[in-house]
DOSEVEX-421730 format. One record per residue (C-alpha): residue number from 1; residue in one letter; y, z, x. Coordinates in nm, 4 decimals, padded with zeros to 6 digits. Layout:
{lumlo NUM,'a',{Y,Z,X}}
...
This chain:
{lumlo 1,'x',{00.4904,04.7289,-04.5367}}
{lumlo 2,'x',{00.1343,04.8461,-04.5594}}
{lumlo 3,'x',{00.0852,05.1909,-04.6672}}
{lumlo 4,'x',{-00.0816,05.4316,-04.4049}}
{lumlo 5,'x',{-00.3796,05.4628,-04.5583}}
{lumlo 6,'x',{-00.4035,05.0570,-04.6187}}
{lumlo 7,'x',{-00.3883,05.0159,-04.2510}}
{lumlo 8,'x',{-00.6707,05.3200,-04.1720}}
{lumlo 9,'x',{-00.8739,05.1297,-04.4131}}
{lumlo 10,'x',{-00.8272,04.8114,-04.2257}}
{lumlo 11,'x',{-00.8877,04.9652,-03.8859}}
{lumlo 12,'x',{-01.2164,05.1184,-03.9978}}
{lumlo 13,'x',{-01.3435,04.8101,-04.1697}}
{lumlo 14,'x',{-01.2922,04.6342,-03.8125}}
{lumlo 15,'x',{-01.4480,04.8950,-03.5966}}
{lumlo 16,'x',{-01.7525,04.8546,-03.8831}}
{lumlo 17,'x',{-01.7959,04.5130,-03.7658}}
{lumlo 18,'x',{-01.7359,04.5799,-03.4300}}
{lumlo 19,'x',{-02.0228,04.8664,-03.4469}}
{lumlo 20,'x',{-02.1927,04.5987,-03.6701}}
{lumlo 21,'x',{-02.1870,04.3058,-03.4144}}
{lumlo 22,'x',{-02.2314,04.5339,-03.1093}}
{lumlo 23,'x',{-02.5694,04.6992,-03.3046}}
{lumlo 24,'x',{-02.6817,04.3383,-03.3417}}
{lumlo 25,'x',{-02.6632,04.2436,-02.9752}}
{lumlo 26,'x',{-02.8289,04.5149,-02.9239}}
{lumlo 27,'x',{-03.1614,04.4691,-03.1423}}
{lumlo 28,'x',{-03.1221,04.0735,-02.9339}}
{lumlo 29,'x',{-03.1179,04.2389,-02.6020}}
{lumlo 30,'x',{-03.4127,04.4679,-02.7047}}
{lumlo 31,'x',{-03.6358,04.1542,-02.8207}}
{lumlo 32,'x',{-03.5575,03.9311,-02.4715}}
{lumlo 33,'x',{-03.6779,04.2364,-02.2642}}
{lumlo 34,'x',{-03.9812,04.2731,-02.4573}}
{lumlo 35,'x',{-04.0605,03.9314,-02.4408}}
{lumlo 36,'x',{-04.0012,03.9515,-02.0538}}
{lumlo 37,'x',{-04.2051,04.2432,-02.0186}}
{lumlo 38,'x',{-04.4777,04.0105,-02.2182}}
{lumlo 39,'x',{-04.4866,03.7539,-02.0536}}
{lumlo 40,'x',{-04.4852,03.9676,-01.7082}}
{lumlo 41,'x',{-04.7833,04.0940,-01.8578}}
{lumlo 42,'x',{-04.9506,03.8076,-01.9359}}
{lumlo 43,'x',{-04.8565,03.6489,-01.5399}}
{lumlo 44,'x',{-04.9514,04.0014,-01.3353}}
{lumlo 45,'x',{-05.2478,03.8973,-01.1131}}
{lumlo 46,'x',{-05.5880,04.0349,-01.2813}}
{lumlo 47,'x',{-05.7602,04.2413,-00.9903}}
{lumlo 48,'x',{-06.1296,04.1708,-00.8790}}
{lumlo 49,'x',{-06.2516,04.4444,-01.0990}}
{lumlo 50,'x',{-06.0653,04.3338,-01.3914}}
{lumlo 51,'x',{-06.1921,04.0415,-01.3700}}
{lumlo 52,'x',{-06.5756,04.2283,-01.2724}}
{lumlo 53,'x',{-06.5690,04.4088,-01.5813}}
{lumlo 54,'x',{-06.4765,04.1323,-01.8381}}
């Protein structure tokens, strides 16, 4: 049977990856709503003076 302290290691090591896995979904969430915004950007209709002052 594991010792105590065996099995806290254990637990913490898989809430590290957890933490780990959830951190890197994050930073791939982040990217795909900046490229959204981008390319919202880049298809928002240029107004007349837009355009005027160019």
């Amino acid at each position: 049977m594991p010792s105590q302290e065996t099995e806290f290691k254990h637990l913490d090591n898989q809430y590290k990856d957890e933490v780990n896995a959830l951190k890197e979904k994050l930073e791939n969430l982040q990217e795909q709503i900046k490229d959204q915004k981008r390319i919202e950007e880049q298809e928002k209709p240029i107004k007349w003076w837009g355009l005027w002052r160019k």
